[in-house]
Backbone as CSV, one residue per row, in Angstrom:
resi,resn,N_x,N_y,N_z,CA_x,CA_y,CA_z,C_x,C_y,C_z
1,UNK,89.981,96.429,93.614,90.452,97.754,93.199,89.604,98.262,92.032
2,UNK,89.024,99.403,92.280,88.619,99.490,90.963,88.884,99.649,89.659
3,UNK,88.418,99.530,88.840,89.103,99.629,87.451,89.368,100.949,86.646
4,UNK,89.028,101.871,87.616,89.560,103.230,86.889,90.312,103.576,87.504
5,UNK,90.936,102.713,88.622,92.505,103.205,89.185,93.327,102.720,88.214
6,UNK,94.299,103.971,88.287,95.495,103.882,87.463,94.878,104.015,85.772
7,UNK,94.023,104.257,85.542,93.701,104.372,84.068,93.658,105.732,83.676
8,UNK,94.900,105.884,82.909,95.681,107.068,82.195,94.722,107.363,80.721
9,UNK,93.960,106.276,80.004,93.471,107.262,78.876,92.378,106.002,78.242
10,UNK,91.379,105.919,77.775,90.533,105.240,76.922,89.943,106.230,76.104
11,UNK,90.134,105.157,74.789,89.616,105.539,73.697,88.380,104.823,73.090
12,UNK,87.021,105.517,73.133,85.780,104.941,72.271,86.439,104.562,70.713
13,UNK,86.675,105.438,70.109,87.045,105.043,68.803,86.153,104.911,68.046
14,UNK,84.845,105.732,68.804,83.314,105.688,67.837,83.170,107.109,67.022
15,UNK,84.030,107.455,66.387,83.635,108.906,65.768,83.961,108.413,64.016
16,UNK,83.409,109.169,63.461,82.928,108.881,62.128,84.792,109.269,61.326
17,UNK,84.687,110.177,61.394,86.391,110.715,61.399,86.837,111.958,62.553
18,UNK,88.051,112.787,61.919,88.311,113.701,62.764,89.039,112.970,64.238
19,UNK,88.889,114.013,65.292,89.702,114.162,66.512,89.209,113.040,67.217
20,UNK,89.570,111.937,67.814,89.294,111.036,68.893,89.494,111.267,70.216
21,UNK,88.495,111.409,70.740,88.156,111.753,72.208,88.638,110.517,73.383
22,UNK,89.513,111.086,74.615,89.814,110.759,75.332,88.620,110.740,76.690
23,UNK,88.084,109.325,76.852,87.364,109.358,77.816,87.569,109.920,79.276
24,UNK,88.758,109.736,79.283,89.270,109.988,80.150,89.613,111.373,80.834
25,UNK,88.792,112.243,81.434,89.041,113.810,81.075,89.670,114.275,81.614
26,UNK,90.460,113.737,82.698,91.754,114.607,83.691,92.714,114.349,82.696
27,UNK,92.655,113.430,81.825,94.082,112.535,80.793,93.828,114.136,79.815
28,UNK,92.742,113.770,78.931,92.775,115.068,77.838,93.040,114.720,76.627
29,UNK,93.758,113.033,76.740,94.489,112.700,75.693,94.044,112.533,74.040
30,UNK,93.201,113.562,73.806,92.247,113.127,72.764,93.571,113.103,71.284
31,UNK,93.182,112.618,70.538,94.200,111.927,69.262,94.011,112.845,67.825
32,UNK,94.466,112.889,67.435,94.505,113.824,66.187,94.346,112.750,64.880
33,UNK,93.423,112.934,64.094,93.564,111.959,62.964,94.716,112.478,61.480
34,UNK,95.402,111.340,61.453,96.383,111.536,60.210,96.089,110.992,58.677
35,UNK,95.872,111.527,57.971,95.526,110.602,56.689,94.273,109.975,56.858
36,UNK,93.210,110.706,57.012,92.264,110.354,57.512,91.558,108.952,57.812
37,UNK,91.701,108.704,58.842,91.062,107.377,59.804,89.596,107.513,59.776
38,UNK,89.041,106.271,58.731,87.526,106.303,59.047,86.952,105.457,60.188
39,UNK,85.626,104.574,60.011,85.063,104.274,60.474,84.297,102.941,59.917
40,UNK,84.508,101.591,61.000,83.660,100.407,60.321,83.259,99.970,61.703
41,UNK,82.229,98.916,61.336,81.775,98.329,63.026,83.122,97.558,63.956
42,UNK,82.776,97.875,65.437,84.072,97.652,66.005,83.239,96.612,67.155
43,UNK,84.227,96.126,68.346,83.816,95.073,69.052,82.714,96.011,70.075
44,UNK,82.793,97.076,70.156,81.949,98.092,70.745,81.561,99.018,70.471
45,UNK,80.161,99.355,69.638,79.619,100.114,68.943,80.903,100.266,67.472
46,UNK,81.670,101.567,67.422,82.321,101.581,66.039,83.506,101.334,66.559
47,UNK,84.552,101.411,65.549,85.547,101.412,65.406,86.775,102.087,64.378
48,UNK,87.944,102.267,64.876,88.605,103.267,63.989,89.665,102.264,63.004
49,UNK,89.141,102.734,61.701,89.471,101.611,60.339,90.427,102.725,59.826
50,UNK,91.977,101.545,59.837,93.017,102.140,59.195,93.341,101.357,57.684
51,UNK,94.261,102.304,56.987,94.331,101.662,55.782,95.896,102.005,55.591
52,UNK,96.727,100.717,55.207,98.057,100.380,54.937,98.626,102.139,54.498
53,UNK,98.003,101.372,53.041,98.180,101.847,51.969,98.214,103.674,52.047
54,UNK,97.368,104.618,52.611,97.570,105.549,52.896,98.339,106.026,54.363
55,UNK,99.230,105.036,55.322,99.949,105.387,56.349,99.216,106.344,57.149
56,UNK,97.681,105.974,57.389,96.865,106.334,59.057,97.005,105.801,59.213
57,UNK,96.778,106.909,60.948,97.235,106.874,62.031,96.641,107.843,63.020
58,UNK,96.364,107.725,64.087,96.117,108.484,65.275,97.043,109.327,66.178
59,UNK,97.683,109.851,66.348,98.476,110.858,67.322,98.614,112.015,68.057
60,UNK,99.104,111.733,68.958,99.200,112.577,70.438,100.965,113.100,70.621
61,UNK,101.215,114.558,70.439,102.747,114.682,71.311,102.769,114.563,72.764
62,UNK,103.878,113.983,72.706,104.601,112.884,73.913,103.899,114.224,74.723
63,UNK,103.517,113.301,76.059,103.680,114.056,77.471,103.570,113.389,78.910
64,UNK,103.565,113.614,79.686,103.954,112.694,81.098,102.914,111.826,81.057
65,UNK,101.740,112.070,80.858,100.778,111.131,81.464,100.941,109.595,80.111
66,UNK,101.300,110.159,78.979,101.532,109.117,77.923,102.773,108.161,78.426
67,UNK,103.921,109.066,78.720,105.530,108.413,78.871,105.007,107.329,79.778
68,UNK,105.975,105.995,80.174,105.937,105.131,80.997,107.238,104.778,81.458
69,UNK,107.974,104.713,80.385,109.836,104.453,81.536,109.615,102.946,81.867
70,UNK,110.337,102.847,83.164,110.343,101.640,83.920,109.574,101.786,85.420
71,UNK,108.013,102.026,85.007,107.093,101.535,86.192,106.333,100.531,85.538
72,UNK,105.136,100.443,86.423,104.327,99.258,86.061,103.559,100.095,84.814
73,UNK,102.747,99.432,83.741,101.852,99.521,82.962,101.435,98.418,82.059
74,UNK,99.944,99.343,81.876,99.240,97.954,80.843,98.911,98.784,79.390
75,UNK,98.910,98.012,78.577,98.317,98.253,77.102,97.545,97.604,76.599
76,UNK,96.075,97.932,76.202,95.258,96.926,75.999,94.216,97.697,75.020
77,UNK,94.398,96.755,73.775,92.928,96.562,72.785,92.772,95.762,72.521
78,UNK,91.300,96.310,71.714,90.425,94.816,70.476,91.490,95.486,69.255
79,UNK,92.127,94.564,68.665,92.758,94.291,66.727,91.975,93.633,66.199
80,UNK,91.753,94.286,64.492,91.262,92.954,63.959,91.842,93.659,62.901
81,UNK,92.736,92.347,62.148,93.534,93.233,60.917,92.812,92.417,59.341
82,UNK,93.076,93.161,58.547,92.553,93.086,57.249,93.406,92.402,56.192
83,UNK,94.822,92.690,56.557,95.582,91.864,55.789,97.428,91.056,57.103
84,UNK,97.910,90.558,56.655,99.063,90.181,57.639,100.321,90.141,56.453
85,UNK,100.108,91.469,55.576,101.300,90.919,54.766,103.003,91.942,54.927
86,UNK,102.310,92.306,56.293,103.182,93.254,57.140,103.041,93.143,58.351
87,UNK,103.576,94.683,59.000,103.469,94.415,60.694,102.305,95.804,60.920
88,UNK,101.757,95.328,61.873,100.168,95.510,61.957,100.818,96.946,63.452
89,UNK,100.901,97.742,63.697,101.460,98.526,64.986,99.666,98.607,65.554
90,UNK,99.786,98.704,67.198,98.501,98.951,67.806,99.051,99.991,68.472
91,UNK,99.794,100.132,69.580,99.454,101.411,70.321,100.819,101.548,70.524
92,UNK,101.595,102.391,69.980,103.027,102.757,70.195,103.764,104.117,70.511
93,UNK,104.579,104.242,71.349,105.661,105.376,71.821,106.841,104.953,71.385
94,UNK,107.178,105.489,69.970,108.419,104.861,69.406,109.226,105.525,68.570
95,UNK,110.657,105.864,68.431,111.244,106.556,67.248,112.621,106.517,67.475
96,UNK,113.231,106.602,66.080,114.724,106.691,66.346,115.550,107.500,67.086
97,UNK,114.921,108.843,66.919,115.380,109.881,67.211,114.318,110.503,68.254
98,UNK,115.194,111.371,68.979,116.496,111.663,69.901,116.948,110.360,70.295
99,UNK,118.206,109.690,70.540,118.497,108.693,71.951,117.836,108.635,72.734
100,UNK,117.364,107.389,73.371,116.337,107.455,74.701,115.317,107.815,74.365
101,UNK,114.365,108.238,73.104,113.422,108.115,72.627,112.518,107.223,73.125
102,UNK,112.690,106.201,72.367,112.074,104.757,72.518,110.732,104.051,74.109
103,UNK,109.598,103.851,74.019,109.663,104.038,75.379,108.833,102.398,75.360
104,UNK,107.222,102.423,74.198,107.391,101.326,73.924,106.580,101.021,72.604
105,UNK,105.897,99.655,72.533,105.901,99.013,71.388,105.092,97.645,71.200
106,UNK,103.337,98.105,70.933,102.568,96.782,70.577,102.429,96.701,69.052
107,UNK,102.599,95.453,68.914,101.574,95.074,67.461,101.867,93.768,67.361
108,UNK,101.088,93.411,65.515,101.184,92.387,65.250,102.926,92.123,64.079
109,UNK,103.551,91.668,64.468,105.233,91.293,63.976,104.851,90.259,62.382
110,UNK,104.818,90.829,61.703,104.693,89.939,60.122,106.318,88.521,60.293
111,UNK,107.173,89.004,60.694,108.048,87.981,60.428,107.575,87.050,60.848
112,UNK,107.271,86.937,62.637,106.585,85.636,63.509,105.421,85.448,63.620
113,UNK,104.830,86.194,62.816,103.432,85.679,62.783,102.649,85.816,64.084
114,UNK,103.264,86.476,64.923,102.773,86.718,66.329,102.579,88.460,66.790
115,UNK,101.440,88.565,67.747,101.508,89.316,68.508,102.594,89.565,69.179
116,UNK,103.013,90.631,69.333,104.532,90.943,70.393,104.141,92.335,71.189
117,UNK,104.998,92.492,72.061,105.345,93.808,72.836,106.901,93.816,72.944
118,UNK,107.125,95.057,73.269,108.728,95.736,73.202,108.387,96.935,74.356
119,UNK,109.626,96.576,75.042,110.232,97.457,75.873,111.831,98.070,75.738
120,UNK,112.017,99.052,76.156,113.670,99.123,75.774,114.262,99.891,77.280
121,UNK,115.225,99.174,77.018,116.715,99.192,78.720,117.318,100.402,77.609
122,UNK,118.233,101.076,78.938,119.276,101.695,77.941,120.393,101.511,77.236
123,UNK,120.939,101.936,76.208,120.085,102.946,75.776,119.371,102.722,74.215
124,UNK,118.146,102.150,74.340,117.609,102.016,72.909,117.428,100.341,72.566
125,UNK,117.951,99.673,73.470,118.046,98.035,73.933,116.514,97.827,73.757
126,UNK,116.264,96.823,72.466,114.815,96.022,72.537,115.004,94.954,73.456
127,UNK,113.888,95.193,74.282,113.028,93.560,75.124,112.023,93.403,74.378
128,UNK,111.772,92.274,73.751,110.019,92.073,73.186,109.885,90.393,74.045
129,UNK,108.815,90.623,73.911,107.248,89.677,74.511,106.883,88.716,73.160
130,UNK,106.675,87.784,73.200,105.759,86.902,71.951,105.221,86.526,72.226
131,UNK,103.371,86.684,71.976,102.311,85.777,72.019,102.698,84.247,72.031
132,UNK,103.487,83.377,71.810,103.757,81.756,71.572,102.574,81.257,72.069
133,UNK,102.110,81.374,72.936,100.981,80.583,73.927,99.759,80.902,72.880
134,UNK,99.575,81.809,72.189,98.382,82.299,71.574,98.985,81.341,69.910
135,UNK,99.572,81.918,69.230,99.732,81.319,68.619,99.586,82.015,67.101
136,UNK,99.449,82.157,66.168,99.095,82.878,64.746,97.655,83.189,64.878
137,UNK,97.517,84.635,64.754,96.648,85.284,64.607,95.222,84.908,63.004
138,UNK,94.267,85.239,63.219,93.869,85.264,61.554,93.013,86.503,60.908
139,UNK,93.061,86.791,59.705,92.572,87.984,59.745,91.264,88.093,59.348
140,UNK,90.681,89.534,59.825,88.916,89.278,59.718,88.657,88.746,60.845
141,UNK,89.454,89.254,61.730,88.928,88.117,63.656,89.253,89.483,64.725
142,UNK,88.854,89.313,65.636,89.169,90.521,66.713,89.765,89.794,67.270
143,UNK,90.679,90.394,68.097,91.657,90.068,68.992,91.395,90.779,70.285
144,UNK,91.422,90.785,71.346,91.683,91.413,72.740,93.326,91.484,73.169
145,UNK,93.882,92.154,72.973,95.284,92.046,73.455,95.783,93.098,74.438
146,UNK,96.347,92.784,75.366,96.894,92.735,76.511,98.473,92.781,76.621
147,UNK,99.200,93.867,77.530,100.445,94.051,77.243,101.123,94.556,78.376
148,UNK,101.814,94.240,79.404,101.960,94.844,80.475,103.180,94.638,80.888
149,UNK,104.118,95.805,81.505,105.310,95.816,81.796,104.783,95.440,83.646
150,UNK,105.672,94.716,84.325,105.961,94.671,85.964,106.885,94.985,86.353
151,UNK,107.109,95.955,86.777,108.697,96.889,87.088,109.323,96.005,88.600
152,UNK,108.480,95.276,89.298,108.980,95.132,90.126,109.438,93.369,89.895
153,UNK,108.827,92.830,89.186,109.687,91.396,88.881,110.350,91.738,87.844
154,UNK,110.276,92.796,86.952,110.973,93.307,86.141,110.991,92.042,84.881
155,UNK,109.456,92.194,84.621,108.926,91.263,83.809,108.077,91.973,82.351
156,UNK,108.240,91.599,81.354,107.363,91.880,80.087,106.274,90.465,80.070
157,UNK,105.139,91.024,80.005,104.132,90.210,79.839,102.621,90.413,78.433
158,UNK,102.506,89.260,77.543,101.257,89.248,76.584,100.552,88.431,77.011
159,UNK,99.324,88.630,77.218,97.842,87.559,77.054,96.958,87.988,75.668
160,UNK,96.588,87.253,74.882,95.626,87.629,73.993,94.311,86.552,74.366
161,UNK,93.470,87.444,74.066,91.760,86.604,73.740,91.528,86.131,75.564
162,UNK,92.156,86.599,76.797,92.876,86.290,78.214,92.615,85.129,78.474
163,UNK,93.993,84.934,77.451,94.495,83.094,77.141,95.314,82.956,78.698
164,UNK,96.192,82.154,77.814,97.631,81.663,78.701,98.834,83.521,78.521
165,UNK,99.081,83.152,79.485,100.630,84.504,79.547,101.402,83.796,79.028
166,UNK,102.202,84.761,78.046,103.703,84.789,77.742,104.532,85.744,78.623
167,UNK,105.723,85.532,79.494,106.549,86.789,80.107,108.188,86.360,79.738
168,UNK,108.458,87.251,79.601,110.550,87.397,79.438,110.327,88.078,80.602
169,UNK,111.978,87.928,81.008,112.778,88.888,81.850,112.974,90.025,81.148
170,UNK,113.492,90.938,81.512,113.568,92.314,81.215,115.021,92.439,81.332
171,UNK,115.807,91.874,82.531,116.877,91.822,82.645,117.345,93.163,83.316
172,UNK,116.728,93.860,84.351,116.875,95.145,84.701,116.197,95.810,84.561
173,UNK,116.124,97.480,84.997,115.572,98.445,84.805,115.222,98.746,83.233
174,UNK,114.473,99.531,82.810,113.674,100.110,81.721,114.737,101.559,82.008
175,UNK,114.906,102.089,80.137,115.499,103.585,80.335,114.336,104.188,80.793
176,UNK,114.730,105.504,80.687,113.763,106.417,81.518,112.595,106.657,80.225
177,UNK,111.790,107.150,80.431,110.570,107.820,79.751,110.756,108.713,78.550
178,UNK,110.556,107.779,77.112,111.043,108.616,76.147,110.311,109.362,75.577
179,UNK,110.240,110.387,74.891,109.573,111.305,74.229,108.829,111.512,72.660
180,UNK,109.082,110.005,72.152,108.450,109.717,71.009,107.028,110.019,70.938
181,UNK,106.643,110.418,69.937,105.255,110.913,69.435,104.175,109.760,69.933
182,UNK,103.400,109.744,70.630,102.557,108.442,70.583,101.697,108.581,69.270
183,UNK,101.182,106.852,69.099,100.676,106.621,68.129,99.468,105.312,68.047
184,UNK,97.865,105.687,67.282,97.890,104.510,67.364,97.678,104.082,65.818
185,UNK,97.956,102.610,65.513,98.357,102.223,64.118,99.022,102.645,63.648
186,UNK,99.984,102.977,64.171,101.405,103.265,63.117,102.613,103.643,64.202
187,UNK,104.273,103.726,63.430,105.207,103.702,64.455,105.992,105.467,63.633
188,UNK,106.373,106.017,64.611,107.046,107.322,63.929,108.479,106.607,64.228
189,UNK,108.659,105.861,63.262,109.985,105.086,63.268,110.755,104.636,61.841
190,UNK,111.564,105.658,61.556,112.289,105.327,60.243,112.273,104.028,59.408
191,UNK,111.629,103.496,58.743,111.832,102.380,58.078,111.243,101.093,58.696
192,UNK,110.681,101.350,59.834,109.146,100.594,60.620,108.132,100.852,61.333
193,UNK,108.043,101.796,59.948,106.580,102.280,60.690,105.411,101.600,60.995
194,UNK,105.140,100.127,59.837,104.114,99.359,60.415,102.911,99.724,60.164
195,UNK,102.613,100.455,59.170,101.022,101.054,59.381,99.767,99.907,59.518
196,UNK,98.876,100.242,60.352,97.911,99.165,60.301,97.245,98.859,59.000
197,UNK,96.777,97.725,58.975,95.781,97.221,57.853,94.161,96.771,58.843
198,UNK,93.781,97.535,59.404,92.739,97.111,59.965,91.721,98.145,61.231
199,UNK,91.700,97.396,61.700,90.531,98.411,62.955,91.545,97.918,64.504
200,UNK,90.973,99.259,65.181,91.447,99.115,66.772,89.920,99.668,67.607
201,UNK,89.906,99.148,68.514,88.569,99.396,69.044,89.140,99.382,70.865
202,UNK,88.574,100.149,71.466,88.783,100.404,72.730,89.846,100.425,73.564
203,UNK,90.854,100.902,72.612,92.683,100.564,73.540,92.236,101.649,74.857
204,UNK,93.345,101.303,75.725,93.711,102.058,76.893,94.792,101.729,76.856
205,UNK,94.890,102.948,78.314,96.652,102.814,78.747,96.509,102.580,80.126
206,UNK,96.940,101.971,81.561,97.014,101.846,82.348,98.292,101.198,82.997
207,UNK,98.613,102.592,84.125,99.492,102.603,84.809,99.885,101.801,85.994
208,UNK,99.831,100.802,85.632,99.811,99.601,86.426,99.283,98.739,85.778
209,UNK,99.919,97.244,86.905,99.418,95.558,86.465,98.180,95.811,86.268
210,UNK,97.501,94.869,85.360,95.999,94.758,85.622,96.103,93.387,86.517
211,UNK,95.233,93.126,87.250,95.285,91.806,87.721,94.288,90.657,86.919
212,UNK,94.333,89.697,87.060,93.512,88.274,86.425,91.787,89.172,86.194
213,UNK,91.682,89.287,87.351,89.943,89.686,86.981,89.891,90.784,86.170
214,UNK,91.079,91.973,86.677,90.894,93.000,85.555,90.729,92.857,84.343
215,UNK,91.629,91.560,83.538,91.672,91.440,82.231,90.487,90.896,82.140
216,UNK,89.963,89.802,82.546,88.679,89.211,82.293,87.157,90.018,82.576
217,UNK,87.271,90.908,83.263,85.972,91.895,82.740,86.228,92.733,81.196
218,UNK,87.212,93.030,81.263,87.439,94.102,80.069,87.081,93.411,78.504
219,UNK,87.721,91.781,79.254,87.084,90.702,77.912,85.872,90.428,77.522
220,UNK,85.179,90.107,78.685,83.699,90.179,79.082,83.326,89.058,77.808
221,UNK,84.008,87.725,77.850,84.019,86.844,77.035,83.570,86.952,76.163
222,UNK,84.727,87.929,75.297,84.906,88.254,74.029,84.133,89.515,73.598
223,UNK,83.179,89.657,74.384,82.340,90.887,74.043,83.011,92.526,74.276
224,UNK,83.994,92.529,74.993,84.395,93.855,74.928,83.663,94.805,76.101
225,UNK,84.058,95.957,76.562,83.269,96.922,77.137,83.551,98.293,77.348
226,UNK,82.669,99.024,77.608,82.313,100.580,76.866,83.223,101.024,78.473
227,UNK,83.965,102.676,78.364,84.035,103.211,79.515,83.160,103.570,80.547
228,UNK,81.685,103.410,79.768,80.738,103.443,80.986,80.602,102.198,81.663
229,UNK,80.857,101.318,81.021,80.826,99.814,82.017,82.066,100.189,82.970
230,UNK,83.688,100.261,82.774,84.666,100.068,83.738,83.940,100.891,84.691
231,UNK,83.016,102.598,84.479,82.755,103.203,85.679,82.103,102.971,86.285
232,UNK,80.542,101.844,85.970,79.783,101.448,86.503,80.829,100.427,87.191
233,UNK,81.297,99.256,86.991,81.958,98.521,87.836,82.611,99.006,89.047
234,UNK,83.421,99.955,88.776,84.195,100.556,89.453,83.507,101.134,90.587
235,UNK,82.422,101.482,90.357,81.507,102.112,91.667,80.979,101.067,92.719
236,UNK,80.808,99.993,92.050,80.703,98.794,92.933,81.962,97.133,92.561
237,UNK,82.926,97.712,92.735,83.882,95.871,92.387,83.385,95.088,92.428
238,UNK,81.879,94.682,93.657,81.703,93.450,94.190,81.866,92.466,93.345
239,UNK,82.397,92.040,92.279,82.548,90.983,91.739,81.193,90.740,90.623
240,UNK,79.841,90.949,91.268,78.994,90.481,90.521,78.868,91.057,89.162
241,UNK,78.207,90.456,87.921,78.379,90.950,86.705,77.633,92.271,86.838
242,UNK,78.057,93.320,85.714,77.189,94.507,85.530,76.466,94.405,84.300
243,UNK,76.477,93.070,83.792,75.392,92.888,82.557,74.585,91.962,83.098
244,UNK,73.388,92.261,83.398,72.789,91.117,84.280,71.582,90.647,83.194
245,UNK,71.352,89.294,83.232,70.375,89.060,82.288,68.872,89.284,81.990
246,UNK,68.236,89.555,80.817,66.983,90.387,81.157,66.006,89.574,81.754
247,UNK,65.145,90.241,82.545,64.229,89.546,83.518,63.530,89.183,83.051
248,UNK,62.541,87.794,83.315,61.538,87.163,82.301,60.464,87.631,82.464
249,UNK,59.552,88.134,81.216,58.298,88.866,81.774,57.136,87.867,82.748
250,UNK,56.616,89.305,82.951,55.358,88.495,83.490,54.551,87.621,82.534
251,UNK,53.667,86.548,83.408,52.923,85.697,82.471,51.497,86.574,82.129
252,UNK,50.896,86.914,81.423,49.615,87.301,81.479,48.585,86.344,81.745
253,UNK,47.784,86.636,82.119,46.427,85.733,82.618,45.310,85.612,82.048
254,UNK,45.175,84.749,81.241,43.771,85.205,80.750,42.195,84.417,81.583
255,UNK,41.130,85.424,81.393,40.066,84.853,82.141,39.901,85.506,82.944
256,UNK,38.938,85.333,83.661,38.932,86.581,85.129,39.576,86.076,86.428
257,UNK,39.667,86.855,87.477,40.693,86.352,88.351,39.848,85.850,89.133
C-alpha cells in the first residue's frame, strides 16, 4: 500500500519561524506559530525548537480532516526533549471544554517516566498506552514515536525507536470526534498543558494502521525521512530501498591503453 494512503497531514518543520507548512496540500493543514517557535537541527534537515518556559506551541482550529473519533489512526514523530522535569506534549487534540471535546493525546508523561498515548470513550473517559517495552526515555536523544488507535480490535497501541509494541484494550468504542484546538507541543487543557521542552521533527497524522513495514521505512534506522521520500516510495512500494548506496567510481587507468 502506499504510504501516502491515508496520510491526512506532514509536517517538514524546516522553517526558521512563522507559519508551518502542511506538506500535504489537499490537507492545507499548515500550523500557526504561538509564542514564537524557533529553529535547531532536527532528525531531517531542521527542526521546530520549543521552549517550556515561554508555553510554544504550534496550532490549527479543529476540523474534519484533524478530528479522529473512533476509526483507525496513526500519530507519529521524531522527540527529542531538553529537559524531563515535566510532561513533554507531541501532537495533541485536547481540552476540557465543551464535553466530548477530548479526541486525543501524545507525549512524554513526567510522572512515569514514559512515553504514553490517550484516547477517550464517552464521555471524556481516558484510555492511555505506556511505552513499558521502551522503557525511560533520555534527554538530548531523538525518539521516533509511533501511536495508533485500531478501531476494529479496538486496541491503543505505542512503538518507540520501532521497538517492541505496547497495546491496552480500549474497552469499546471511542466518543465521537472532538473539537479541541489541535496542537503541537502543548495541550489547550486547563492545568495540563504540558508545554514542550524540546524539538519535534516530522510528525504526521494518518488515518489508519500503519503496518510493520510502514513504521520501519519512516524509521529508516533511525535516520528519519523527508515527504519526498514517502512520495518517491509510494510511486514504487516494491519493497526495495529508495536510498540506494553510492556507486563506486570508476578506476582510472593510467598508461596508454
Amino acid at each position: 500500500m502506499p504510504l501516502t494512503n491515508g496520510l491526512i497531514s506532514f509536517w517538514e518543520l524546516d522553517e526558521l519561524s512563522g507559519l508551518r507548512a502542511d506538506q500535504v496540500i489537499a490537507s492545507g493543514n499548515h500550523l500557526t506559530d504561538n509564542g514564537t517557535v524557533t529553529q535547531n537541527p532536527g532528525k531531517v534537515g531542521q527542526a521546530a525548537q520549543f521552549v517550556r518556559a515561554n508555553n510554544e506551541y504550534l496550532s490549527r482550529a479543529s476540523n474534519p480532516s484533524l478530528q479522529c473519533g473512533d476509526i483507525d489512526f496513526t500519530i507519529v514523530a521524531w522527540i527529542y526533549m531538553d529537559s524531563k522535569a515535566d510532561n513533554n506534549r507531541i501532537m495533541v487534540k485536547d481540552n476540557t471544554s465543551p464535553a466530548g471535546a477530548r479526541d486525543y493525546l501524545t507525549t512524554y508523561r513526567f510522572t512515569t517516566d514514559r512515553f504514553e498515548g490517550f484516547v477517550f470513550k464517552p464521555t471524556d473517559v481516558a484510555v492511555n498506552v505506556v511505552a513499558n517495552t521502551f522503557g525511560s526515555p533520555l534527554i538530548a536523544t531523538w525518539y521516533f514515536f509511533v501511536c495508533w488507535h485500531d478501531a476494529t480490535a479496538d486496541t491503543l497501541n505505542i512503538s518507540i525507536n520501532n521497538g517492541g509494541t505496547d497495546s491496552v484494550a480500549t474497552g469499546g468504542a471511542l466518543q465521537a470526534a472532538g473539537g479541541a484546538e489541535f496542537r503541537l507541543g502543548s495541550a489547550a487543557f486547563d492545568g495540563a498543558v504540558g508545554s514542550l521542552d524540546g524539538r519535534l521533527d516530522q510528525p504526521d497524522l494518518y488515518k489508519r494502521v500503519l503496518t510493520a513495514a510502514d513504521r520501519t521505512f519512516l524509521y529508516n534506522n533511525g535516520n528519519g525521512v523527508s515527504y519526498a521520500d514517502i512520495r518517491r516510495y509510494s510511486a514504487d512500494p516494491s519493497g526495495k530501498s529508495i536510498f540506494p548506496k553510492e556507486k563506486p567510481r570508476r578506476a582510472v587507468l593510467s598508461g596508454r591503453m
